[in-house]
C-alpha positions in Angstrom: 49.7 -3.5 10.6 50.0 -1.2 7.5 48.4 -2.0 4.5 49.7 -1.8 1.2 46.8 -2.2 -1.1 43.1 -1.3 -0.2 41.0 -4.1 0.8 38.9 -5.6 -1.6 36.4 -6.0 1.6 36.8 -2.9 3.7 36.8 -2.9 7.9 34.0 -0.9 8.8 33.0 0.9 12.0 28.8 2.0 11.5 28.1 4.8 14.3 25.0 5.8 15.8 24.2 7.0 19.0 20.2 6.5 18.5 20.2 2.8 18.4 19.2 1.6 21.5 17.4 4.9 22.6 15.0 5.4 19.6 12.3 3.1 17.8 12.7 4.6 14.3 13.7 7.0 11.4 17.1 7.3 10.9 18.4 5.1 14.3 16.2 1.8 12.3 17.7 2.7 9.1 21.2 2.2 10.3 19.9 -0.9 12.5 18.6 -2.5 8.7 21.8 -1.1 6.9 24.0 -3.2 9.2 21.5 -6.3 8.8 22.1 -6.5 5.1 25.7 -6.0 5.2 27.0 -8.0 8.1 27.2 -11.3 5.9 28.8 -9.4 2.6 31.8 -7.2 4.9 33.7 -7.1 7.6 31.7 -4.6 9.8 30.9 -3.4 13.6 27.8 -1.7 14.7 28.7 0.6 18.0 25.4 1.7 19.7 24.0 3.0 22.3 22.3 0.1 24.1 20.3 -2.6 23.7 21.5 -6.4 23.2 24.4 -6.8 21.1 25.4 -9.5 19.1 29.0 -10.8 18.1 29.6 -7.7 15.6 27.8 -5.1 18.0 29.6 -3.2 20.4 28.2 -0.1 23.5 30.9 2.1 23.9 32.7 1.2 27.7 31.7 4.0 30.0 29.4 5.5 27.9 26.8 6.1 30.5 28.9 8.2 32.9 30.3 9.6 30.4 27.3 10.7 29.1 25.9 11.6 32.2 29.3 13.7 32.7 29.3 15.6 29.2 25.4 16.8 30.0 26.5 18.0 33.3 29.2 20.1 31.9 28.8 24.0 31.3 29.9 23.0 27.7 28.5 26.2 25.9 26.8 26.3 22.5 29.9 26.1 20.7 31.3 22.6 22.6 27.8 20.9 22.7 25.8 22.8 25.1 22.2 21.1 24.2 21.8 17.4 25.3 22.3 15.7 21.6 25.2 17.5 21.2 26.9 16.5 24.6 26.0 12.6 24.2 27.7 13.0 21.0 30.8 14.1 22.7 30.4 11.8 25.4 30.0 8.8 22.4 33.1 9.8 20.1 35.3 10.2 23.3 34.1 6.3 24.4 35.0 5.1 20.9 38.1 6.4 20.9 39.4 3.0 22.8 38.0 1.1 20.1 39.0 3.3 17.1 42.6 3.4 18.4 42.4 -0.7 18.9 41.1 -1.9 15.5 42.4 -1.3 12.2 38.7 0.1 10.6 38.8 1.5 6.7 36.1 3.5 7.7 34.1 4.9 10.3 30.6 5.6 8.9 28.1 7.8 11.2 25.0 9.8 10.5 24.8 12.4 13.8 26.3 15.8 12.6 27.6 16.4 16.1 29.5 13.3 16.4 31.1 13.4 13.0 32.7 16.6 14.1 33.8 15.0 17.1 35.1 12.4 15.6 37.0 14.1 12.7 38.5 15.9 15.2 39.6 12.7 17.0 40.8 11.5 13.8 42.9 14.4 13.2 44.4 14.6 16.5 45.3 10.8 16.8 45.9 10.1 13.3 43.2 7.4 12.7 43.7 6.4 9.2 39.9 5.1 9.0 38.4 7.7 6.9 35.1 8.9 7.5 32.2 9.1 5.6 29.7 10.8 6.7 25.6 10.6 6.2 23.7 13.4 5.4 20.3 12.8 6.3 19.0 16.1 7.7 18.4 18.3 4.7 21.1 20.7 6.1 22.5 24.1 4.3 25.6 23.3 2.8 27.9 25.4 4.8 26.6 22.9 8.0 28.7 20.2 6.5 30.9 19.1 8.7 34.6 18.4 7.1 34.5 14.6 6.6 36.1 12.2 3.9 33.4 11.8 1.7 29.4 12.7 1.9 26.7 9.9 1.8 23.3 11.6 0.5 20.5 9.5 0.7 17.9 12.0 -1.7 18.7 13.1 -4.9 17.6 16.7 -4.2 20.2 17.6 -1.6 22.9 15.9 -4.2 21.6 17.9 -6.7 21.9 21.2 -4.9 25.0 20.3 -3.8 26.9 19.7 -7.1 25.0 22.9 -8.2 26.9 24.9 -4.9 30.4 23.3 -6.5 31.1 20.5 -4.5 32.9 17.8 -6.8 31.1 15.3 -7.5 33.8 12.6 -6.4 33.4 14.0 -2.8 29.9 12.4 -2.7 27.8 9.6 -3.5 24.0 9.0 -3.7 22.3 5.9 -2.5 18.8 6.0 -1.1 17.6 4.6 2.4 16.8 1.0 2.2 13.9 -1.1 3.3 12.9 -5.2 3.4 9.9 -4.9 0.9 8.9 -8.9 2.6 8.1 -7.0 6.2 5.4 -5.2 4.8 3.7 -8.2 3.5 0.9 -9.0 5.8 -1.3 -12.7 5.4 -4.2 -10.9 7.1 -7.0 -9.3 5.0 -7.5 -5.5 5.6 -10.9 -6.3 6.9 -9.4 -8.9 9.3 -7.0 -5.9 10.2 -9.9 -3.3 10.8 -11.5 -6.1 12.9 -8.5 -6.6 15.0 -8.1 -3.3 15.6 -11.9 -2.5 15.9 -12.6 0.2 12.8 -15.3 -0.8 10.8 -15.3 -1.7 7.3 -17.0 1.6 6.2 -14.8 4.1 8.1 -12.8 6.1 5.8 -9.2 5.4 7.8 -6.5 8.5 7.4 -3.2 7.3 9.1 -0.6 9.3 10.0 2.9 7.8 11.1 4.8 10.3 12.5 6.3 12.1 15.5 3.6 14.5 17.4 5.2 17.8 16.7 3.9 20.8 15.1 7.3 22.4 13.4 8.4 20.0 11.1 6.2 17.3 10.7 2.7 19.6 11.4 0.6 17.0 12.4 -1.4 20.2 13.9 -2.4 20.9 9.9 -3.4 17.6 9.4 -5.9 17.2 12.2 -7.2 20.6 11.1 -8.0 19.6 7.7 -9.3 16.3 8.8 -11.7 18.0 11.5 -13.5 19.6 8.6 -14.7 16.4 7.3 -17.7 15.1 7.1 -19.3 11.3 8.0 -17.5 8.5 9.1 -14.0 9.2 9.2 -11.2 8.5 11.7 -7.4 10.0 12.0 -4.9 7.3 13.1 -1.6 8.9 14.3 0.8 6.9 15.5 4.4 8.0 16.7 6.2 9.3 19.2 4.6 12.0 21.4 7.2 14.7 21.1 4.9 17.6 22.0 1.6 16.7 24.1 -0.2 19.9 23.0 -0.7 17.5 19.8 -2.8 15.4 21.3 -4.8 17.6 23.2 -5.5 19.7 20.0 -6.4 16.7 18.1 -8.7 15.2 21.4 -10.3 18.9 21.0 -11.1 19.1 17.2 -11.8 15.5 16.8 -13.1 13.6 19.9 -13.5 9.9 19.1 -12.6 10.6 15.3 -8.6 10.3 16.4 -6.7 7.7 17.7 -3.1 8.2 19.2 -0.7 5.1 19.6 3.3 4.1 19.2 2.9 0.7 18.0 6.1 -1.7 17.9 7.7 -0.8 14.5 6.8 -4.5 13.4 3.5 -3.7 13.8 3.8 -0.5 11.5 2.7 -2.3 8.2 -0.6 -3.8 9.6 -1.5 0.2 10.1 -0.5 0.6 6.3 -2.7 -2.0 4.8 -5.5 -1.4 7.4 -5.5 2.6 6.2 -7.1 4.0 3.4 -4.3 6.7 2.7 -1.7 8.2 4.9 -1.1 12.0 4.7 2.1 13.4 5.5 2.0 17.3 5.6 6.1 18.2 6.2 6.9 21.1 3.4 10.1 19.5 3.2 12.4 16.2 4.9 15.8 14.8 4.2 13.8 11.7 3.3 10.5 10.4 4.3 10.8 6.6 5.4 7.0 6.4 6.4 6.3 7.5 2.9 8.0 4.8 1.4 7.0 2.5 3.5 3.3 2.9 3.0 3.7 3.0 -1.0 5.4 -0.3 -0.7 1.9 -1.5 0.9 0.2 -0.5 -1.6 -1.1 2.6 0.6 -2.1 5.7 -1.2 0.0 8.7 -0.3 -0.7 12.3 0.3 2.3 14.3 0.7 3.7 18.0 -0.6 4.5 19.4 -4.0 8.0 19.5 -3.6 11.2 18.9 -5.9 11.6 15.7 -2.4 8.7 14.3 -2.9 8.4 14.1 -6.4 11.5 12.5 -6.3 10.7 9.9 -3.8 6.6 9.3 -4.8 7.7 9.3 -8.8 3.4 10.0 -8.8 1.6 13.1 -9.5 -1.3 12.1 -7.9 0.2 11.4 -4.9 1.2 14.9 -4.5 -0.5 18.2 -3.0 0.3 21.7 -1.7 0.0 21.1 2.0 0.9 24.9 2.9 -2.7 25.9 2.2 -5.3 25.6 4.2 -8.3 23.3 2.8 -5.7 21.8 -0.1 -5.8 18.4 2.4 -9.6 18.6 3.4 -10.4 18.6 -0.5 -8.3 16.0 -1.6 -9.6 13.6 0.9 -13.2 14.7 0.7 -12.6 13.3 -3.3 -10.8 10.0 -2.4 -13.3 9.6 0.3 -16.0 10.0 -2.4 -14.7 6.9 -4.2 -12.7 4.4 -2.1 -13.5 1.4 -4.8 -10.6 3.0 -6.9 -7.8 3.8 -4.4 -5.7 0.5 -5.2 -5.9 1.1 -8.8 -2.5 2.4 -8.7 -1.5 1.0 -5.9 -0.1 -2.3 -6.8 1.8 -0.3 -9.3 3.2 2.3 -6.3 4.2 -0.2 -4.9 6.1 -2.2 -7.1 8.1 0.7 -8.6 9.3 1.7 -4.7 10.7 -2.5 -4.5 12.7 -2.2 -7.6 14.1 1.5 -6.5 14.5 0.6 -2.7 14.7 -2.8 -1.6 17.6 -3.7 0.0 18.7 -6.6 -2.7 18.9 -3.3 -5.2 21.2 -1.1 -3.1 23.2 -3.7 -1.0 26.0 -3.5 -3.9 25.6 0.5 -4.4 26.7 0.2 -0.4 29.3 -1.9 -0.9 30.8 0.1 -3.7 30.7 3.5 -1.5 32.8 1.7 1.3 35.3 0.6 -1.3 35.6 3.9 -2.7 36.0 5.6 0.9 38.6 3.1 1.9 40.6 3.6 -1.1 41.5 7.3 -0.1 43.7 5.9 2.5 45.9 4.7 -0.5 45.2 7.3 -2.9 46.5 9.8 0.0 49.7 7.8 0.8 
């Protein structure tokens, strides 16, 4: 049925095709996103698998569709590479349920499958609008031609108004995260004795994917293997290229340990840790980052226009594209452990008040208003 006013609480369809095939990064921030709001508006997580609850939905025939789509000479242009083809495989198994209910907006954060599924919209004339999330630091003209843009870092906003995009095209609201879940009742020498590191080991953690590109976990074992005395790199994340580990078994022998710990066992790494490093020149965010300042955990990460943002501390910030800039600044904090946390409480408690969920759950809610009101405005 038609409406003739917009809804003062908008239908909402959340898309990701991650959920249900990844542990973290973007895939848990739309699994925590539709946590907070699925008591405060009327919305529907579609996934990929997993168990699904009363407002969580797979896709029908998404699996042989998928399997169908990345079996298909597609070219580079239709999909081609496998994230682009179980995109097109995803938006096509939606389409049932886009056509069925009467959604506001369809909110998704896969560049692929919001070009699918603006194209669905156009063709069928879905009146959901769709907002799209840009959390993959992408050049401008990448956009794909959505409602309205969601940016999660001020940067990329920035740069974007600057390029001439109107402002009432966008909105900026950070990534959110439960500041409670990284409380721990254990002490951090309990922690260290559960995991067995001793109490005088100078503990580096690194949570990241295993990859060399973007994330250049390769630089941080480097810098780390020039240390001296008791030291040991924890990397824990997905193994995404093996050479990683093999490099890291090479330069550092028993002074690195690899894991994938459960993601609710992520904050016992952070308080166990004496800092984390994070040596990517650049990210659309930097969850992991966050996460650890809200444990109090000293950060390393680059001098960038990002990470200023995000950190909002000068000490926590380096230039990680030279070689030795790492190895010195830990040599120093190693030096004097006893005053690591003397900021840290402060770190901490500035990230809670910017990006706990109970801050940004009405920022949310005012961006899916505002979406769902173009239906009107347009009519």
């Amino acid at each position: 049925m038609k409406r003739d006013a917009p809804a003062a609480s908008p239908q909402i369809a959340l898309v990701s095709i991650g959920i249900g095939r990844v542990q973290r990064g973007f895939e848990k921030y739309f699994t925590d996103l539709f946590g907070v709001l699925q008591n405060e508006v009327d919305i529907t997580l579609f996934k990929s698998g997993g168990i699904c609850s009363s407002r969580e939905r797979i896709p029908p025939l998404l699996r042989p569709a998928t399997a169908i789509a990345r079996a298909l000479p597609l070219g580079d242009h239709a999909g081609g590479p496998k994230y682009k083809a179980d995109c097109l495989a995803f938006g096509l198994c939606l389409l049932p349920e886009l056509l069925r209910r009467d959604f506001d907006v369809i909110h998704c954060i896969d560049p692929p499958l919001a070009k699918v599924l603006q194209h669905l919209r156009r063709f069928f004339r879905l009146r959901a609008q769709l907002l799209f999330t840009e959390g993959c630091a992408a050049p401008l003209q990448y956009y794909p031609r959505v409602s309205h843009i969601h940016h999660v870092a001020q940067v990329p906003f920035q740069q974007a108004l600057a390029a001439g995009i109107p402002e009432s095209y966008m909105t900026l609201v950070p990534v959110g995260l439960h500041a409670s879940r990284f409380a721990t009742a254990a002490s951090r020498q309990e922690l260290r004795k559960k995991y067995g590191i001793s109490d005088s080991t100078f503990l580096i953690l690194v949570v990241s994917a295993l990859e060399r590109t973007f994330k250049r976990v390769d630089y941080i074992i480097e810098e780390v293997s020039r240390l001296e005395g008791d030291v040991l790199l924890w990397i824990d994340g997905h193994p995404q290229d093996p050479t990683v580990a093999e490099f890291a078994r090479h330069k550092l022998g028993s002074k690195c340990r690899i894991t994938h710990v459960p993601s609710c066992d992520v904050p016992e790494l952070y308080h166990s840790a004496d800092v984390m490093a994070n040596a990517s020149l650049n990210e659309a965010y930097g969850l992991a980052v966050e996460e650890a300042l809200c444990c109090g955990l000293m950060v390393l990460t680059h001098d960038c226009p990002h990470f200023e943002w995000l950190v909002q501390d000068r000490e926590c910030l380096i230039d990680m594209s030279m070689p030795g800039s790492l190895t010195a600044r830990l040599r120093e904090l190693a030096a004097r452990t006893e005053n690591l946390s003397n900021r840290a409480q402060k770190r901490a408690e500035t990230v809670r008040q910017r990006f706990d969920w109970s801050a940004l759950v009405p920022a949310y809610l005012a961006m899916y208003r505002k979406v769902a009101a173009l239906n009107f405005r347009a009519s």
